[in-house]
C-alpha positions in Angstrom: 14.6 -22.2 10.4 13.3 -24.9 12.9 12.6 -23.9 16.5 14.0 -25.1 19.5 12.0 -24.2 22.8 14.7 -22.1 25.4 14.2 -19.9 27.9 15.2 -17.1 25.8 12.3 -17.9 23.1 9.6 -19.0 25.8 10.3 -15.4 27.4 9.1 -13.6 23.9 6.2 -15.7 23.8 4.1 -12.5 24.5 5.6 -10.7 21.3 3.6 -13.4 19.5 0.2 -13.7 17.6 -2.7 -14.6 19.6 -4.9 -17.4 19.2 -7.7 -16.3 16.6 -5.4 -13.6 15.1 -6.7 -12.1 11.8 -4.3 -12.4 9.1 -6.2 -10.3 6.9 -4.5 -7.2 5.6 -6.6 -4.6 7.1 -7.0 -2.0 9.8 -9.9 -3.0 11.0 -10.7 -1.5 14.6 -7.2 0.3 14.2 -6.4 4.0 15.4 -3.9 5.6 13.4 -2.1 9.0 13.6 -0.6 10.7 11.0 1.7 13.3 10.6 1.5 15.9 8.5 -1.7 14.5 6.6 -3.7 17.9 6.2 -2.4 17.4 2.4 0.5 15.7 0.1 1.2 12.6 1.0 0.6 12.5 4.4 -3.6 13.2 3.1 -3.0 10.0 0.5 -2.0 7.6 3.2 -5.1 9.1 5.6 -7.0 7.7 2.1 -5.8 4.4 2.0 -5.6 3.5 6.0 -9.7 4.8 5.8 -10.1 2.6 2.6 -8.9 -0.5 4.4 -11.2 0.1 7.4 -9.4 2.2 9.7 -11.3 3.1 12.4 -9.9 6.3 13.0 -7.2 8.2 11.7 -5.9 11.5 13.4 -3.7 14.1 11.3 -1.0 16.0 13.3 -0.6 18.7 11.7 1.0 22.5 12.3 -0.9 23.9 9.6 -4.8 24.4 9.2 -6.4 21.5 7.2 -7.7 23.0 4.0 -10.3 22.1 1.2 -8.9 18.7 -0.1 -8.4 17.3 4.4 -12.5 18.2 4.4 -13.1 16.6 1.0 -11.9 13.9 2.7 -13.1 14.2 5.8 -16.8 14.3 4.0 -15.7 10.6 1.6 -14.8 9.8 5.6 -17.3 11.0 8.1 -16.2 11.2 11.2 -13.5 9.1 10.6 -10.3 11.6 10.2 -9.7 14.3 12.3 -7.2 17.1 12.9 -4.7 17.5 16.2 -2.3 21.0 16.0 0.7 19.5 17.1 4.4 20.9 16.5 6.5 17.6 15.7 9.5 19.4 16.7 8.2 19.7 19.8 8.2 16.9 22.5 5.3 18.2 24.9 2.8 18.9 21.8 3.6 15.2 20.0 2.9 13.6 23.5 -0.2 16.1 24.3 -1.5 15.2 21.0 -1.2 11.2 21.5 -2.8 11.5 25.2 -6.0 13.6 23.2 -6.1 10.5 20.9 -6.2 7.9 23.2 -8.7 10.1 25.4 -11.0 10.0 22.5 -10.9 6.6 21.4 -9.3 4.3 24.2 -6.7 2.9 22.0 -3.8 4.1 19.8 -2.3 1.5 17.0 0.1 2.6 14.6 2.0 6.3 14.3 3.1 7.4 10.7 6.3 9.6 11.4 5.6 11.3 7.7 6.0 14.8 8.7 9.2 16.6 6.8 10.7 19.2 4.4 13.0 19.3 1.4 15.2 21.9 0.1 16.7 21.4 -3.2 20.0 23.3 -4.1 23.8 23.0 -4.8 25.4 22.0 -1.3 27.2 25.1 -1.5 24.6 27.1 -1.2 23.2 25.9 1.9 23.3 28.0 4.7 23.4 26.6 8.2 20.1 27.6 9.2 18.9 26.2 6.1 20.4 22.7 7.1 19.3 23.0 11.1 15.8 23.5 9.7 15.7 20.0 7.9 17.4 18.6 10.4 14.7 20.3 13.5 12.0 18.7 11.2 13.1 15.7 9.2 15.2 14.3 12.5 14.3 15.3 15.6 10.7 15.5 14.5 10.7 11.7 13.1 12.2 11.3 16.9 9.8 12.6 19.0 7.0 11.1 17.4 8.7 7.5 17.2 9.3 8.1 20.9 6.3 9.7 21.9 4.4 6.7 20.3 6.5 3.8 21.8 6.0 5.8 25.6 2.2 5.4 24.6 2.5 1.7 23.4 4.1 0.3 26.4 1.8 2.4 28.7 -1.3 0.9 26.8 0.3 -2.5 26.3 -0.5 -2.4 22.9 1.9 -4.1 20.3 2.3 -1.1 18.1 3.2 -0.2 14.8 5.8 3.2 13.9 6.2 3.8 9.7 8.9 6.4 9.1 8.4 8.3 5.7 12.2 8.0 4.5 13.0 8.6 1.3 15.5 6.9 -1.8 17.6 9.7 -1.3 18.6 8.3 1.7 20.1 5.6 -0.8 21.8 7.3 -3.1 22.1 11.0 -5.4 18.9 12.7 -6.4 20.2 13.0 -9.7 17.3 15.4 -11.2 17.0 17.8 -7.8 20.4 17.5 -5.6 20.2 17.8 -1.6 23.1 16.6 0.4 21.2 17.5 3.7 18.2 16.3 2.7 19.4 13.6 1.7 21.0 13.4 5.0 18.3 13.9 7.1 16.4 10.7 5.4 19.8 8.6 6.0 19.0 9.1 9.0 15.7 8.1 9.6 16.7 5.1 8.0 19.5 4.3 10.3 16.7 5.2 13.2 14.3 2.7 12.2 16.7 -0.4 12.1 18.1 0.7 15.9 14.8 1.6 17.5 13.4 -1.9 15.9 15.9 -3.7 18.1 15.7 -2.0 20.7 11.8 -1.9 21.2 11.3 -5.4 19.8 10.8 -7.0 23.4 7.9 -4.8 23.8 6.3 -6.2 20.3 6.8 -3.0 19.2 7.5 -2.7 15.1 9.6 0.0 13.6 10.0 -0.2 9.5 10.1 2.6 6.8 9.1 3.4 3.6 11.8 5.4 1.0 9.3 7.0 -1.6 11.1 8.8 -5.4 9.4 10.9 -6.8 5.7 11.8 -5.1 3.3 14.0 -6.8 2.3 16.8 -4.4 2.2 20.7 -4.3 6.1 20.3 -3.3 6.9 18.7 -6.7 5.3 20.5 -9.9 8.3 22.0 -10.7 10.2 18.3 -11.3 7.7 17.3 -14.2 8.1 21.4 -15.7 12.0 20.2 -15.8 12.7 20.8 -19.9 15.1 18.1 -19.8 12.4 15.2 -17.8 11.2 13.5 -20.9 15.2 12.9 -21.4 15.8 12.1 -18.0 13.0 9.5 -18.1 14.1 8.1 -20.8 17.5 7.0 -19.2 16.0 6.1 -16.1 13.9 3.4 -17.3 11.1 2.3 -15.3 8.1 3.9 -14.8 8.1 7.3 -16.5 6.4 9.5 -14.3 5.8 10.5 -10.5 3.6 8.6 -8.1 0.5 9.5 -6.3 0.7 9.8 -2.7 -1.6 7.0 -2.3 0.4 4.7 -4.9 2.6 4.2 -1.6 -0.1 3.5 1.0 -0.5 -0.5 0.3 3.2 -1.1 1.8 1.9 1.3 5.1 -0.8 -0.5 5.6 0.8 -3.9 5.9 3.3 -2.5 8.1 0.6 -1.2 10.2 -1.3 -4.5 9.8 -1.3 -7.4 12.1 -0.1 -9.4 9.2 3.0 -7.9 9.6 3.9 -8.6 13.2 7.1 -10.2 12.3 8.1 -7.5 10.1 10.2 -4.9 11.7 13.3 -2.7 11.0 13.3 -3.1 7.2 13.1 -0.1 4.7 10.5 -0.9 1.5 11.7 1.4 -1.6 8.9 2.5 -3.4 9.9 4.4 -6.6 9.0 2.9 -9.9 12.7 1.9 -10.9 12.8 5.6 -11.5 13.2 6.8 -8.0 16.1 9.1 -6.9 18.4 7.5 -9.3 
């Protein structure tokens, strides 16, 4: 598409690349939080932002960090760190990002990754059951999207938000059914295309990610399925689950500065296999 010079486009000018940009895919300099990254997938990404020279990465986590978050903070030293923050919670998000920035000076890209699933016939969902995955998988992708942005514009930085979505968010999760789970990702989705609009003007970039199947403590029972090998079969595709870090390339360029014209798109990441 050709360009034509208007007041409307020499207004965004400051959205743009500056002069000596690096259009390397790295993180190079880059402080990164992460939530829920004391394990699962949340740990894998931590893994790949540090391998591609993050210069710090914080998990936000409500549980304690365990043996595989200081395996990795030993591969890392001094490079990932823990915050106890309640994503649910507005005040402890925020208090969280003002203890990042207080350490380092700088804040650059906020993986909204914390969440839950629950996998059962819809019928048997009680209501609390559903208000649970909504508290976490909705409001707590909120606060930290909003949290973040309030820290971006304060810092003038031209910041980066990755939701964790999910291909259920797509379609049926064939092999484990959730209608509010699925739900609850739908939703996220529909966040990240909004909130990418709306924050745009401040160079601020919202996208997502929509993993299938993930390897972590949550999933052993999906592989144990007697009827998988069957189900792979018909899928087509890749026939197994990822590993968490399998997913962190696509982060990473959305928390890049190669990507700062790459905003309020979802990147499916499931091996063909997926949710379908």
């Amino acid at each position: 598409m050709g360009s034509v010079e208007t007041p409307a486009a020499t207004a965004s000018m400051s959205t743009l690349p500056q002069e000596g940009h690096n259009w390397q895919i790295t993180l190079s300099d880059k402080v990164i939080a992460i939530t829920g990254a004391n394990q699962g997938i949340g740990l894998g990404l931590a893994e790949v932002c540090l391998a591609n020279n993050a210069a710090q990465v914080f998990s936000l986590d409500i549980s304690s960090p365990g043996d595989d978050f200081a395996a990795m903070q030993k591969k890392y030293p001094n490079k990932i760190q823990y915050i106890h923050a309640d994503v649910t919670s507005e005040e402890s998000v925020a208090k969280a990002l003002d203890e990042i920035v207080e350490k380092t000076g700088r804040f650059d890209g906020m993986i909204a990754n914390a969440g839950m699933t629950r996998h059962q016939p819809a019928l048997n969902f009680t209501m609390a059951q559903i208000e649970q995955l909504f508290k976490l998988n909705v409001y707590g992708a909120w606060n930290c999207a909003t949290a973040a942005a309030r820290m971006f514009i304060k810092l003038k930085t031209k910041g980066s938000i990755v939701f964790t979505a999910s291909m259920t968010s797509y379609r049926p999760n064939r092999a484990a059914p959730s209608a509010p789970y699925g739900a609850t990702k739908g939703a996220v989705r529909n966040m990240t295309h909004t909130l990418a609009m709306e924050w745009a003007e401040h160079g601020i970039r919202v996208n997502s990610i929509s993993p299938g199947f993930v390897k972590t403590a949550l999933t052993y029972y999906v592989e144990q399925s007697p009827d998988w090998d069957t189900k792979m079969k018909y899928y087509g595709g890749m026939p197994r689950l990822a590993l968490p870090q399998e997913l962190g390339g696509a982060y990473v360029y959305l928390l890049s500065d190669t990507a700062t014209y790459t905003t309020g798109i979802d990147i499916p990441i499931a091996g063909i296999v997926g949710a379908w």
